[in-house]
MITOR-222033 format. One line per field, with one value per residue (C-alpha): z, y, x. Coordinates in Angstrom, 2 decimals. Last residue first. Layout:
up	Z,...
north	Y,...
east	X,...
// end
This chain:
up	-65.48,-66.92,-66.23,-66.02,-66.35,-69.95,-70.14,-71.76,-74.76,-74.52,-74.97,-77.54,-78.30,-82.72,-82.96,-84.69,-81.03,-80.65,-84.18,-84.78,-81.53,-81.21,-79.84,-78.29,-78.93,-76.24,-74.79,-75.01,-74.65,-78.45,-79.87,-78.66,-80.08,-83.93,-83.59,-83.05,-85.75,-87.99,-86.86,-87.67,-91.44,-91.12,-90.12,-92.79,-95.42,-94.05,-93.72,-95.41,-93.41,-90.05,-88.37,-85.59,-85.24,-83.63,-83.22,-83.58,-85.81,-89.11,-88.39,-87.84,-89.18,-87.99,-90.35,-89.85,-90.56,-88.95,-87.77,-83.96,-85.16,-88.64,-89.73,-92.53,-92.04,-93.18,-92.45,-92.69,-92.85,-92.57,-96.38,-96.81,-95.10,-97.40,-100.52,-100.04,-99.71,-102.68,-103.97,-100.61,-100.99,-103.57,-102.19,-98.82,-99.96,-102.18,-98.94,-97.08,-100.12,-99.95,-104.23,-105.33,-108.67,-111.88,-113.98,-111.22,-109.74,-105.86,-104.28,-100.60,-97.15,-95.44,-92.49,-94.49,-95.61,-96.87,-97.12,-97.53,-100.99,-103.96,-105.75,-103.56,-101.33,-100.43,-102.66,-104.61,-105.49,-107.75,-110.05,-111.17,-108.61,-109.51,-106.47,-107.87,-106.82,-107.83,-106.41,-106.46,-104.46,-101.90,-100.61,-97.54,-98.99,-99.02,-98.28,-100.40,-101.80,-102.03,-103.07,-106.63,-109.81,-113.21,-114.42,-117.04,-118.96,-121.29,-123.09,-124.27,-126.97,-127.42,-130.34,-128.62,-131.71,-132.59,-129.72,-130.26,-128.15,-127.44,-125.57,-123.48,-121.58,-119.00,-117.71,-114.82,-117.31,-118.64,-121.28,-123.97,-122.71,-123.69,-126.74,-128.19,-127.44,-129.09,-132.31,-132.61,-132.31,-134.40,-134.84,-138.02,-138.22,-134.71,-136.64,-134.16,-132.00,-128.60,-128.59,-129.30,-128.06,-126.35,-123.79,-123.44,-122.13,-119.83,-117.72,-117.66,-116.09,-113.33,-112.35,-109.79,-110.17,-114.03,-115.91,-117.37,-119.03,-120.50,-123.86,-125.21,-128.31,-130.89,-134.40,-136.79,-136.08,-136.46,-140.06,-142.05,-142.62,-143.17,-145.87,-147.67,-146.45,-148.04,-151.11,-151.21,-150.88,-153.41,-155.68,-154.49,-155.04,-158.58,-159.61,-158.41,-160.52,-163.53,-163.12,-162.58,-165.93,-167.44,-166.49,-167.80,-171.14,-171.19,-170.43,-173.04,-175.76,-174.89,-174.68,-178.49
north	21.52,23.65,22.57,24.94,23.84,25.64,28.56,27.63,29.93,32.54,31.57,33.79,32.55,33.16,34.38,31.29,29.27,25.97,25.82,29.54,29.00,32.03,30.44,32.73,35.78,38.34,40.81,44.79,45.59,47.06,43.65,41.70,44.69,44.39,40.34,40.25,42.55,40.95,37.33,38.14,38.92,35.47,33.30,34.78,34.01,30.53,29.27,25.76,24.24,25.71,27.57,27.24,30.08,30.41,33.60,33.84,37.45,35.63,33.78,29.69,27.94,24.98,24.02,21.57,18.37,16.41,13.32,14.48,16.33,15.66,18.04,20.78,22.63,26.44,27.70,31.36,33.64,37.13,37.89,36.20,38.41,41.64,38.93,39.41,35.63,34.54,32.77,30.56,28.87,26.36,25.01,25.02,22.61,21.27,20.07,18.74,17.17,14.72,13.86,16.01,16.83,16.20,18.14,16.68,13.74,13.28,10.54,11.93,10.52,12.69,14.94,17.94,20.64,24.16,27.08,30.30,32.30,34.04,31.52,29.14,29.61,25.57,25.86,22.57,23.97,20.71,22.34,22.31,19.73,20.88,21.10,23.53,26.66,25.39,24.32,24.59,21.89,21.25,18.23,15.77,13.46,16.91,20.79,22.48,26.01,28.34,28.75,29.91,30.84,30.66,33.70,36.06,37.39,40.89,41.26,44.83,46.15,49.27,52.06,54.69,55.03,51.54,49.94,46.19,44.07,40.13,38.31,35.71,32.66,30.38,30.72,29.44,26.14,28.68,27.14,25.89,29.12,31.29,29.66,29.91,33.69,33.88,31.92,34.12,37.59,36.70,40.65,42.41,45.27,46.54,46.28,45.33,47.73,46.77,42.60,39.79,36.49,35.70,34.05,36.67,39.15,36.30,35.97,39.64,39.93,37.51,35.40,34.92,38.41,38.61,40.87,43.13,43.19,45.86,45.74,49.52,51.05,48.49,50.22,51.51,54.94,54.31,54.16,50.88,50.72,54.82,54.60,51.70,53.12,56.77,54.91,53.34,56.62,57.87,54.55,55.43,59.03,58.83,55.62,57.82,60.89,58.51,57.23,60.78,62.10,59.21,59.85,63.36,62.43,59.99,62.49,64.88,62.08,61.69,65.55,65.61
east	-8.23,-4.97,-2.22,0.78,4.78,4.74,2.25,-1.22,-1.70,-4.24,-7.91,-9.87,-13.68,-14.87,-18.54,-19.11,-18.62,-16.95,-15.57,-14.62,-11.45,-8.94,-5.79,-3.27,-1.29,-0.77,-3.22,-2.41,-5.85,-5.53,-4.24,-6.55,-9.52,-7.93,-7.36,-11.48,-12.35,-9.63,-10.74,-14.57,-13.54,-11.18,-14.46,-16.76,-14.03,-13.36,-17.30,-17.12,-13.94,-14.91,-12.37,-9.71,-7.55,-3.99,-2.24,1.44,2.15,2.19,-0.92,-1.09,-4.74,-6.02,-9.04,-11.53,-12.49,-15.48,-15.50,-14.54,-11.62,-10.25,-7.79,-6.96,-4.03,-3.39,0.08,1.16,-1.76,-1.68,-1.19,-4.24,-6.27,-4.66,-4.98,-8.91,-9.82,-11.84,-8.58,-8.63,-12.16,-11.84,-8.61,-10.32,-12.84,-10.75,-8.57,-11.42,-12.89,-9.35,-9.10,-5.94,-6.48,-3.77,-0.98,1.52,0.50,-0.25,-1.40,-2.33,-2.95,-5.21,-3.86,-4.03,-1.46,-1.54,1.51,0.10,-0.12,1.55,3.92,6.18,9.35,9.70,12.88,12.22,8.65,6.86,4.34,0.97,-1.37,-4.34,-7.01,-9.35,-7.71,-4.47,-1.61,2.20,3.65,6.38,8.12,7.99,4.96,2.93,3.44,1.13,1.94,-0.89,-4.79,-3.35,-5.91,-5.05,-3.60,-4.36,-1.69,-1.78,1.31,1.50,3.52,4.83,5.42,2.93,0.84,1.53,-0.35,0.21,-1.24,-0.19,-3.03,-2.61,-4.55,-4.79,-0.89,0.38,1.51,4.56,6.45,3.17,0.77,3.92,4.49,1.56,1.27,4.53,3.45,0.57,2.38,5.53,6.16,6.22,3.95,5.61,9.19,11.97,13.84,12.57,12.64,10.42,11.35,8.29,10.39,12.30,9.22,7.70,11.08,11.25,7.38,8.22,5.45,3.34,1.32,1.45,-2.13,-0.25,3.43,5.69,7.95,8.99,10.33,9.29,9.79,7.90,8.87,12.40,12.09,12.49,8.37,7.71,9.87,7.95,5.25,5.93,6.81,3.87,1.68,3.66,2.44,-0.79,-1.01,0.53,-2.30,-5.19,-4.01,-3.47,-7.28,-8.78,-6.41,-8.24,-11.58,-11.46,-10.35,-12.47,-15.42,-13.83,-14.28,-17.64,-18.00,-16.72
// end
């Protein structure tokens, strides 16, 4: 008699178990083609050179599709395949908050090289990525050399003077860089150099290996020009690592 009560008892557990699931099902099933399962918003983290729309479509997902349904893998292939800026991607979901998150991380820019008469995309290590026909460029200044260059896209530009400043640009605090217009590297005396054009007219000249320590002394020394009320000119890091500021020489004067 308690054996057969026991049974008893397990069964009625069993078919209990069985109701809540298949209800739970249904609720799923419900929950699945409701609204709440749905995409409401698309945003992107992690893009600085590229524009977060153009990365949204070409992930193809859209707000109003199912969250638990979303091509995640084949879009974060597909992103690294179109867009060669990228080194890697993460799709998130956050289905709480119904929105996806594409987290991007960049590789690194030193600027926009101008070579052989055209303009180039290139990386902190001297990869060549992308031909600019509008000379605009991603986030950083425009950088030339006096070396003759071979240049292949998808490949690394061989002149040390130029990966040397490559290599260094990146670590520059983008509020320095944002000064900076033209970068050149040169060859004075056997060594090369850098001639570097601001955005408000000064002229530096820096040592190749020591750029960021060079641009922190320009911004003490452009701070106290500026507040004597003196004019542009060449401020030379070569000659003496304290930086030495000579105005420009005026047209029709020689200087001895």
């Amino acid at each position: 008699m308690a054996e057969e009560t026991s049974r008893s008892y397990v069964r009625k557990i069993a078919y209990t178990i069985l109701i809540v699931i298949f209800f739970l099902a249904i609720l799923f099933a419900i929950y699945m083609e409701s609204p709440l399962a749905k995409v409401k918003s698309i945003s992107v983290s992690g893009a600085v050179n590229m524009e977060s729309s153009v990365l949204i479509h070409d992930t193809g997902i859209v707000v109003g599709e199912n969250l638990y349904q979303l091509p995640i893998l084949q879009a974060e292939d597909r992103l690294l395949s179109n867009f060669p800026m990228v080194s890697s991607v993460s799709i998130q979901r956050n289905f709480l908050e119904q929105k996806v998150v594409i987290v991007v991380r960049e590789r690194k820019v030193a600027g926009l090289l101008e070579a052989n008469g055209s303009f180039y995309t290139i990386l902190a290590d001297g990869t060549i990525l992308q031909k600019d026909t509008t000379g605009v460029g991603m986030q950083g200044p425009i950088i030339s050399t006096t070396s003759p260059l071979t240049l292949s896209l998808g490949s690394k530009v061989t002149d040390p003077g130029l990966l040397a400043l490559c290599s260094q640009l990146p670590t520059i605090p983008q509020s320095e860089r944002a000064e900076l217009s033209e970068l050149h590297v040169q060859t004075v005396a056997g060594q090369q150099e850098i001639m570097a054009f601001t955005r408000d007219g000064f002229e530096l000249l820096l040592p190749l290996h020591q750029l960021a320590r060079s641009l922190q002394l320009y911004q003490s020394i452009h701070s106290k020009l500026i507040s004597m009320g003196l004019a542009p000119g060449i401020i030379n890091f070569i000659s003496s690592g304290q930086g030495v500021y000579q105005p420009y020489q005026k047209a029709g004067v020689k200087h001895p």
